[in-house]
PDB file as gemmi writes it, atoms N, CA and C in Angstrom:
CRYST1    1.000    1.000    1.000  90.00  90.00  90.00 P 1                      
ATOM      1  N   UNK A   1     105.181  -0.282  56.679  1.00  0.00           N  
ATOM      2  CA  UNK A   1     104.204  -0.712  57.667  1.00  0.00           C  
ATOM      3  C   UNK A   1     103.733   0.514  58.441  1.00  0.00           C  
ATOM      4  N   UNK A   2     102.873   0.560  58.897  1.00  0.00           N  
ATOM      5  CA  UNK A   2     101.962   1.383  59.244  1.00  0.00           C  
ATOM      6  C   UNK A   2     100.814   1.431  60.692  1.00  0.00           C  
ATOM      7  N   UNK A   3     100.847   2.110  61.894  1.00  0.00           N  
ATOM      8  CA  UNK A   3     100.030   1.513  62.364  1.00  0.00           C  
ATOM      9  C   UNK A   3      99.401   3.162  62.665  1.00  0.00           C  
ATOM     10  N   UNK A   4      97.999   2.621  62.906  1.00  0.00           N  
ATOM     11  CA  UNK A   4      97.104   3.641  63.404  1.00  0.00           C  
ATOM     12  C   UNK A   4      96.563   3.512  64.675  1.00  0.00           C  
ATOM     13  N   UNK A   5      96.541   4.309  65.689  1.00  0.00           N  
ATOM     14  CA  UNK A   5      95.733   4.301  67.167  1.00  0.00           C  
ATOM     15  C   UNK A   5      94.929   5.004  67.267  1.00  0.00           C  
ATOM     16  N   UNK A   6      93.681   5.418  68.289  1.00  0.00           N  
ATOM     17  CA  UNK A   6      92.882   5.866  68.226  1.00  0.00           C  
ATOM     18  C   UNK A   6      93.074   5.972  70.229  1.00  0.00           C  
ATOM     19  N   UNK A   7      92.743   7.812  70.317  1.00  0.00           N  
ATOM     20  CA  UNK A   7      92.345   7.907  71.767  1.00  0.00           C  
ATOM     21  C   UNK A   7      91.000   7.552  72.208  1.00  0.00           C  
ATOM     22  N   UNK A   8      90.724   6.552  72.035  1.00  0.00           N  
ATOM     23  CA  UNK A   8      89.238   6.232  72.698  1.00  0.00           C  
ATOM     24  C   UNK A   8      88.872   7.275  73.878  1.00  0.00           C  
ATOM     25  N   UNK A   9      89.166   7.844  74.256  1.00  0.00           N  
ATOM     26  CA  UNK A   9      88.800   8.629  75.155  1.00  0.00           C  
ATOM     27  C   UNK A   9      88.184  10.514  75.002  1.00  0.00           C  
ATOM     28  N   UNK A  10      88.828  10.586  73.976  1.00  0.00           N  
ATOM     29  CA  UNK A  10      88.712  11.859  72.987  1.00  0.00           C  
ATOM     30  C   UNK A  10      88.326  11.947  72.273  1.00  0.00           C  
ATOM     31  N   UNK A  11      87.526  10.313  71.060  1.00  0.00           N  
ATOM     32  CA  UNK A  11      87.234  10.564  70.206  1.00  0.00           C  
ATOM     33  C   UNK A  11      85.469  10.554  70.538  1.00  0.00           C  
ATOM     34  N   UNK A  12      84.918  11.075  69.776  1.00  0.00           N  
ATOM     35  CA  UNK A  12      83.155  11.315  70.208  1.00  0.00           C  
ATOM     36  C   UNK A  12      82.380  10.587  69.202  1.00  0.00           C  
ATOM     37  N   UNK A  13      82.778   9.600  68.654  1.00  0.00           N  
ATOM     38  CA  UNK A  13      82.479   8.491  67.031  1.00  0.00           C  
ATOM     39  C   UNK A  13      81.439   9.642  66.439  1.00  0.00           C  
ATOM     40  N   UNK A  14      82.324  10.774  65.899  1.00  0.00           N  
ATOM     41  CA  UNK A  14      81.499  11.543  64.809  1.00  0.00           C  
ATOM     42  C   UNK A  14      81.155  10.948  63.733  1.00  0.00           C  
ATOM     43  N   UNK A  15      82.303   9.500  62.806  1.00  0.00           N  
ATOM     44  CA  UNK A  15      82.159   9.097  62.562  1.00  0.00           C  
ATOM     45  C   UNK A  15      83.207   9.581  61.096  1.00  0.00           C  
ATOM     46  N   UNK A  16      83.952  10.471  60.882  1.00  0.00           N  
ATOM     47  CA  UNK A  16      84.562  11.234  59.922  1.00  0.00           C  
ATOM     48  C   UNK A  16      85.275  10.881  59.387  1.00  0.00           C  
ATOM     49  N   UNK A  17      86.333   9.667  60.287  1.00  0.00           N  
ATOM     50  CA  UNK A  17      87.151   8.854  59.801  1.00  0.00           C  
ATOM     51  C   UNK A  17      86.786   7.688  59.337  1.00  0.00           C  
ATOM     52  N   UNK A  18      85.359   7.363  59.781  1.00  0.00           N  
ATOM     53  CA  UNK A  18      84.940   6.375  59.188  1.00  0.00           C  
ATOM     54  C   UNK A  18      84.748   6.440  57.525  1.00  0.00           C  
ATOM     55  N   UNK A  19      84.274   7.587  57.494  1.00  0.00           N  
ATOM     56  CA  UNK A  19      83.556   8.260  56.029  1.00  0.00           C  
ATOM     57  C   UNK A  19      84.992   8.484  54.645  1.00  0.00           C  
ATOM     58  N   UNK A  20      85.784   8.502  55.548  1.00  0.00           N  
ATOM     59  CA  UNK A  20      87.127   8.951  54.299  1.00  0.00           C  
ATOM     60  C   UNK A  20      88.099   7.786  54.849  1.00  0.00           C  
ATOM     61  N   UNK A  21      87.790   6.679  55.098  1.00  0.00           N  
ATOM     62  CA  UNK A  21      89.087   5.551  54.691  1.00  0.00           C  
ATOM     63  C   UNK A  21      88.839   4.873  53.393  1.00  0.00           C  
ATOM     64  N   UNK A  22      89.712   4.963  52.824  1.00  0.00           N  
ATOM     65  CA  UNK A  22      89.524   3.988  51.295  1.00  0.00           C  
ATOM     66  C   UNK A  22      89.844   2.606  51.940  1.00  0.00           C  
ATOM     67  N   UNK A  23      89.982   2.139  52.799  1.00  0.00           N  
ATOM     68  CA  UNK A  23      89.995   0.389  52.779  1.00  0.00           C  
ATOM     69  C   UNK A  23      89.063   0.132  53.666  1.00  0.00           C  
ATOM     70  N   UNK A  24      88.056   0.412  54.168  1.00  0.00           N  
ATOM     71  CA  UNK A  24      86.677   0.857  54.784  1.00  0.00           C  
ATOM     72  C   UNK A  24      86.897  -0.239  55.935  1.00  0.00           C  
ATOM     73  N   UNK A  25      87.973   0.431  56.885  1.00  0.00           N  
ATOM     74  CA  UNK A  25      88.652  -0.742  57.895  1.00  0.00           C  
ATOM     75  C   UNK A  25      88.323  -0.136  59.338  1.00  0.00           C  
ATOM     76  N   UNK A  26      87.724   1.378  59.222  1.00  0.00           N  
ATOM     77  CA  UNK A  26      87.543   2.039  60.493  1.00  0.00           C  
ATOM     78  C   UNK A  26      86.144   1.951  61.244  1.00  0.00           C  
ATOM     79  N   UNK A  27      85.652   1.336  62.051  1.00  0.00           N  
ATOM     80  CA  UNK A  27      84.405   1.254  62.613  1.00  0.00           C  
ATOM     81  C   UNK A  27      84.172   1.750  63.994  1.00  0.00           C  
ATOM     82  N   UNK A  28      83.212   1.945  64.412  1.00  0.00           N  
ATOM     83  CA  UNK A  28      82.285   2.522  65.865  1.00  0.00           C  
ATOM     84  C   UNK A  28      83.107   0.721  66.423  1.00  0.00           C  
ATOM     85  N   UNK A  29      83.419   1.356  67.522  1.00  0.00           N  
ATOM     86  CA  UNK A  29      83.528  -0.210  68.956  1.00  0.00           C  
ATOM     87  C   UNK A  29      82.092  -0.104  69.295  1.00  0.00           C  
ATOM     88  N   UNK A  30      81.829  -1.519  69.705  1.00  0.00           N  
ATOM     89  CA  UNK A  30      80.526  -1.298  70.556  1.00  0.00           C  
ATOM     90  C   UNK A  30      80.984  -1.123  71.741  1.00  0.00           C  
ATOM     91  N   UNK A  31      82.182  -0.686  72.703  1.00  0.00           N  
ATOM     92  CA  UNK A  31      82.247  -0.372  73.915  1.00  0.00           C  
ATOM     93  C   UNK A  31      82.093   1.338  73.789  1.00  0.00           C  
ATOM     94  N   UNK A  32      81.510   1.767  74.830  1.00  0.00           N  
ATOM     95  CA  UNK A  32      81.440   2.799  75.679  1.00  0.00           C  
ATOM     96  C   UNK A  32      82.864   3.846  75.939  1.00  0.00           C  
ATOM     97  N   UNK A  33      82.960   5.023  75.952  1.00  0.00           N  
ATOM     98  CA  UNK A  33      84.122   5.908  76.553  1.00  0.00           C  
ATOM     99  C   UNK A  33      83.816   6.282  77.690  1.00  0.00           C  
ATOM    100  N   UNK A  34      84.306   7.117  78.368  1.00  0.00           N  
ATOM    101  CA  UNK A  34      84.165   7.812  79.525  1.00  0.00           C  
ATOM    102  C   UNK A  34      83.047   8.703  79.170  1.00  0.00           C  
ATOM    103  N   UNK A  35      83.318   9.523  77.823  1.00  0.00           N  
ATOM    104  CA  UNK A  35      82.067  10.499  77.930  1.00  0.00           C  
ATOM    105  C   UNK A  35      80.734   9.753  77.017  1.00  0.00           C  
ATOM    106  N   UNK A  36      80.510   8.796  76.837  1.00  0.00           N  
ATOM    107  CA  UNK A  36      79.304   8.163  76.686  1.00  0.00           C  
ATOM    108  C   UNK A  36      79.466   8.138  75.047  1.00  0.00           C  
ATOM    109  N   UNK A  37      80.335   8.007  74.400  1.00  0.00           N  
ATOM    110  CA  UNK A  37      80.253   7.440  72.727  1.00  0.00           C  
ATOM    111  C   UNK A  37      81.035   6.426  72.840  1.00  0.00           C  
ATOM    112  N   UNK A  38      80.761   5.391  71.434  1.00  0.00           N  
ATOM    113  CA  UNK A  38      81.622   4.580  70.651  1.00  0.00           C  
ATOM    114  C   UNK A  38      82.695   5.211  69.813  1.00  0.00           C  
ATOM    115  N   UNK A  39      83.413   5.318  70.803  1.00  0.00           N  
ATOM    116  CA  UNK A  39      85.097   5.674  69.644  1.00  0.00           C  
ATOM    117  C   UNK A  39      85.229   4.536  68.517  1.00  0.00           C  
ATOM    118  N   UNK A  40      85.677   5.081  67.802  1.00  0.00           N  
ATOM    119  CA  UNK A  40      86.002   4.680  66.558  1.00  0.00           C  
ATOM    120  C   UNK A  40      87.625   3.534  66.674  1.00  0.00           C  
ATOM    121  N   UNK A  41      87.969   2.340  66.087  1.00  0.00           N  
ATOM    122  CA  UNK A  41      88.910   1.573  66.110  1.00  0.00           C  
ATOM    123  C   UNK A  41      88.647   0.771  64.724  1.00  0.00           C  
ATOM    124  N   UNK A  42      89.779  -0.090  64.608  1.00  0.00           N  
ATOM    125  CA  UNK A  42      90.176  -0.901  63.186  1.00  0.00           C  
ATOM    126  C   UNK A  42      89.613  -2.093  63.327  1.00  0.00           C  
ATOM    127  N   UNK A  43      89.230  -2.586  62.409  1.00  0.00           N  
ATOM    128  CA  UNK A  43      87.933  -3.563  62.113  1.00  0.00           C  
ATOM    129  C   UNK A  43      89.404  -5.186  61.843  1.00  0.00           C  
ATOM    130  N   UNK A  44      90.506  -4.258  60.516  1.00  0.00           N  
ATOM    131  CA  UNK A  44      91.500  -4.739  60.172  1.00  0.00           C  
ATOM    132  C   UNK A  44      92.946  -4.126  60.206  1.00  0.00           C  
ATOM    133  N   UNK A  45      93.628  -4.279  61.186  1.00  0.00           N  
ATOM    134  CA  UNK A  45      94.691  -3.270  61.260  1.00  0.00           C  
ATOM    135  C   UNK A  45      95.799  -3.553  60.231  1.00  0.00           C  
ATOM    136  N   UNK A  46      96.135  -4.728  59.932  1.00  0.00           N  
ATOM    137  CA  UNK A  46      96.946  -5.281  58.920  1.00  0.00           C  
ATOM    138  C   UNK A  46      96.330  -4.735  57.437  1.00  0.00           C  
ATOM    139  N   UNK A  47      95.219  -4.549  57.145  1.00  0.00           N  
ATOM    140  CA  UNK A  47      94.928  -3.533  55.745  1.00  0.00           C  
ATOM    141  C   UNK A  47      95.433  -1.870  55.983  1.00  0.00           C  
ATOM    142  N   UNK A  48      95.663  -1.498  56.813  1.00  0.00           N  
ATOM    143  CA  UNK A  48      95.948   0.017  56.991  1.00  0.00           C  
ATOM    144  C   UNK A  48      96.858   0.068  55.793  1.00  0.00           C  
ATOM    145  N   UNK A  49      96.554   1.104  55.290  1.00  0.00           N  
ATOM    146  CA  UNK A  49      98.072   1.281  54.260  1.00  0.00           C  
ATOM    147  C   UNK A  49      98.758   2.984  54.990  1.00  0.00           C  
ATOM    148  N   UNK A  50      98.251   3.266  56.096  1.00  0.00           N  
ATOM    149  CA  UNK A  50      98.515   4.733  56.560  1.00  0.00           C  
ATOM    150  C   UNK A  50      98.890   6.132  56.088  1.00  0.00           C  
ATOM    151  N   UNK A  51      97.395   5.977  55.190  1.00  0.00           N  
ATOM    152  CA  UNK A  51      97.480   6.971  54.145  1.00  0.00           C  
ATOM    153  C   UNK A  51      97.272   8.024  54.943  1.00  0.00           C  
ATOM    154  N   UNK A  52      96.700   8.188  56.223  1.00  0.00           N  
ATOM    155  CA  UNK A  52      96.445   9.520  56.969  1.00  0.00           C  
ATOM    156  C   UNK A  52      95.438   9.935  57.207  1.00  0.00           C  
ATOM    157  N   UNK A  53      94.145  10.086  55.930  1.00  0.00           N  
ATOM    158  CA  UNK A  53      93.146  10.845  55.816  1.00  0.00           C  
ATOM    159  C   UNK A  53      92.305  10.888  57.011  1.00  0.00           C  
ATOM    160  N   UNK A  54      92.583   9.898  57.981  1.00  0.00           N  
ATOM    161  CA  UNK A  54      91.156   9.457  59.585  1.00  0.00           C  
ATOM    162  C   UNK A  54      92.450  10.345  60.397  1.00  0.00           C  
ATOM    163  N   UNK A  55      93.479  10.905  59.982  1.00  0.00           N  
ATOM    164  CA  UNK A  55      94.420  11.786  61.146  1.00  0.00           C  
ATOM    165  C   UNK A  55      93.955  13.255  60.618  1.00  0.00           C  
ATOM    166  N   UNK A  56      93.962  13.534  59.298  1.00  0.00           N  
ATOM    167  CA  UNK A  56      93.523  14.556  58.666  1.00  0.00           C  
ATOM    168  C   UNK A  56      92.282  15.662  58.913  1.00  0.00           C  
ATOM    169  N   UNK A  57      91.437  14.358  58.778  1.00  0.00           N  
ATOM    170  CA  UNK A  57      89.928  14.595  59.268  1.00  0.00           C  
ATOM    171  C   UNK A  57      89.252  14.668  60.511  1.00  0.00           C  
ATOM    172  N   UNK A  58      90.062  14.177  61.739  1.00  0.00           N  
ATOM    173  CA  UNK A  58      89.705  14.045  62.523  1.00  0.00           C  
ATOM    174  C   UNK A  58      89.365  15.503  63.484  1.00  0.00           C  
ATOM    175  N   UNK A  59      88.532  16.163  63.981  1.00  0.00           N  
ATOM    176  CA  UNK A  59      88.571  17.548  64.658  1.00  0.00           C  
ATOM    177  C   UNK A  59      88.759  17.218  66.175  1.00  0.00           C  
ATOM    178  N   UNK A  60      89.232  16.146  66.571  1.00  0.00           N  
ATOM    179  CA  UNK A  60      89.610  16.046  68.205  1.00  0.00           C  
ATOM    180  C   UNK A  60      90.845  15.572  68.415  1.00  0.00           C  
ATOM    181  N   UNK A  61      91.604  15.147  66.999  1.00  0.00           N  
ATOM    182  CA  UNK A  61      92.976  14.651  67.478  1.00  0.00           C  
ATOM    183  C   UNK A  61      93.334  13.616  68.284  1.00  0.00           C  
ATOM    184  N   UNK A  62      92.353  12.446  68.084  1.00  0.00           N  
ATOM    185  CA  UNK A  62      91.973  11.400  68.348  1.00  0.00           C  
ATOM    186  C   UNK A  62      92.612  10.313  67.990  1.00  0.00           C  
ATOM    187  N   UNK A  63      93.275  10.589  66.685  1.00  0.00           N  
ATOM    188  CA  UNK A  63      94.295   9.871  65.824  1.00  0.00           C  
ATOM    189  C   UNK A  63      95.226   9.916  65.635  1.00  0.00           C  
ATOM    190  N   UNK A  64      96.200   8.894  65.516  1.00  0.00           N  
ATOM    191  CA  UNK A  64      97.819   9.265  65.681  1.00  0.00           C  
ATOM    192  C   UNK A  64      97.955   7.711  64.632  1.00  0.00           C  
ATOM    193  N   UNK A  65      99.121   8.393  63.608  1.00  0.00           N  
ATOM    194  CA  UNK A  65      99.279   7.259  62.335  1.00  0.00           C  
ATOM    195  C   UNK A  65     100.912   7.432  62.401  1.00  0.00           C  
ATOM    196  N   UNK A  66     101.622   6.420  62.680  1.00  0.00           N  
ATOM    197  CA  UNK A  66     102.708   5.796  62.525  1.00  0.00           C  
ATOM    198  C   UNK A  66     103.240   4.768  61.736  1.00  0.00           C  
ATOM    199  N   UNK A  67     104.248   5.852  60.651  1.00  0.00           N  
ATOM    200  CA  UNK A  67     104.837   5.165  59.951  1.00  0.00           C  
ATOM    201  C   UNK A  67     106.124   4.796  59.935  1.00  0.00           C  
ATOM    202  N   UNK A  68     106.469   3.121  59.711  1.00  0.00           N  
ATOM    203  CA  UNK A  68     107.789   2.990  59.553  1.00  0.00           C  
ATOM    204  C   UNK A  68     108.504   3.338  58.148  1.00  0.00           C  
ATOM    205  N   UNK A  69     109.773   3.884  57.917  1.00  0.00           N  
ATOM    206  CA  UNK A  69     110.434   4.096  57.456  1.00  0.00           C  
ATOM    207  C   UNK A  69     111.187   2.358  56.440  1.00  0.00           C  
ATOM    208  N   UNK A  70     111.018   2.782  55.705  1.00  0.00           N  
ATOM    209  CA  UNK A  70     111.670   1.089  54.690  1.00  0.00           C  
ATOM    210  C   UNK A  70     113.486   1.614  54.811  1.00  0.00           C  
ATOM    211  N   UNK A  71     114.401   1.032  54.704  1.00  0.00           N  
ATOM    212  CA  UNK A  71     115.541   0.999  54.406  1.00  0.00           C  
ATOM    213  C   UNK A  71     115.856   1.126  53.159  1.00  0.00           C  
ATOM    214  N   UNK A  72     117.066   1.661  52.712  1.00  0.00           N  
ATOM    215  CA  UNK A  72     116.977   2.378  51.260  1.00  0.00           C  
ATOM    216  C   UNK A  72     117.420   1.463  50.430  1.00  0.00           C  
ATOM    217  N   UNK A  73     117.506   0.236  50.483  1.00  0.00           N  
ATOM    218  CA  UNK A  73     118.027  -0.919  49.921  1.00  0.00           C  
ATOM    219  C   UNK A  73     116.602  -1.891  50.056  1.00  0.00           C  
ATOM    220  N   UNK A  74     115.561  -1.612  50.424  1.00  0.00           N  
ATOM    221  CA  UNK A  74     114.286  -1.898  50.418  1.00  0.00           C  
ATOM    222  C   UNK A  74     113.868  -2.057  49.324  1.00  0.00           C  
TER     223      UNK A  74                                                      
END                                                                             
């Protein structure tokens, strides 16, 4: 399991992470930030498979992807 967050506050909806998710789950909010863009958030958070690439790509560090660990008897 996997979850992804987003600093709405840092991110400037360049739109980068939108462009490189393969489960095309990352979209513009229509709310507002402090500095006047639509940060970017999950359309579907339960499809994340937290492959990384919207942490990868991102040039403001906007993204933070947390993964749980399975048990080895998993």
């Amino acid at each position: 399991m996997s979850k992804i967050t987003f600093n709405t506050e840092r991110c400037k909806g360049c739109e980068l992470c939108v462009s490189v998710c393969p489960k095309k789950i990352i979209v513009l909010s229509p709310e507002i930030n402090a500095q006047g863009f639509h940060p970017a958030t999950l359309s579907d958070p339960g499809k994340c498979t937290g492959c990384g690439f919207c942490f990868y790509i991102c040039p403001d560090l906007a993204v933070t992807v947390v993964r749980e660990r399975r048990a080895a008897n998993e």
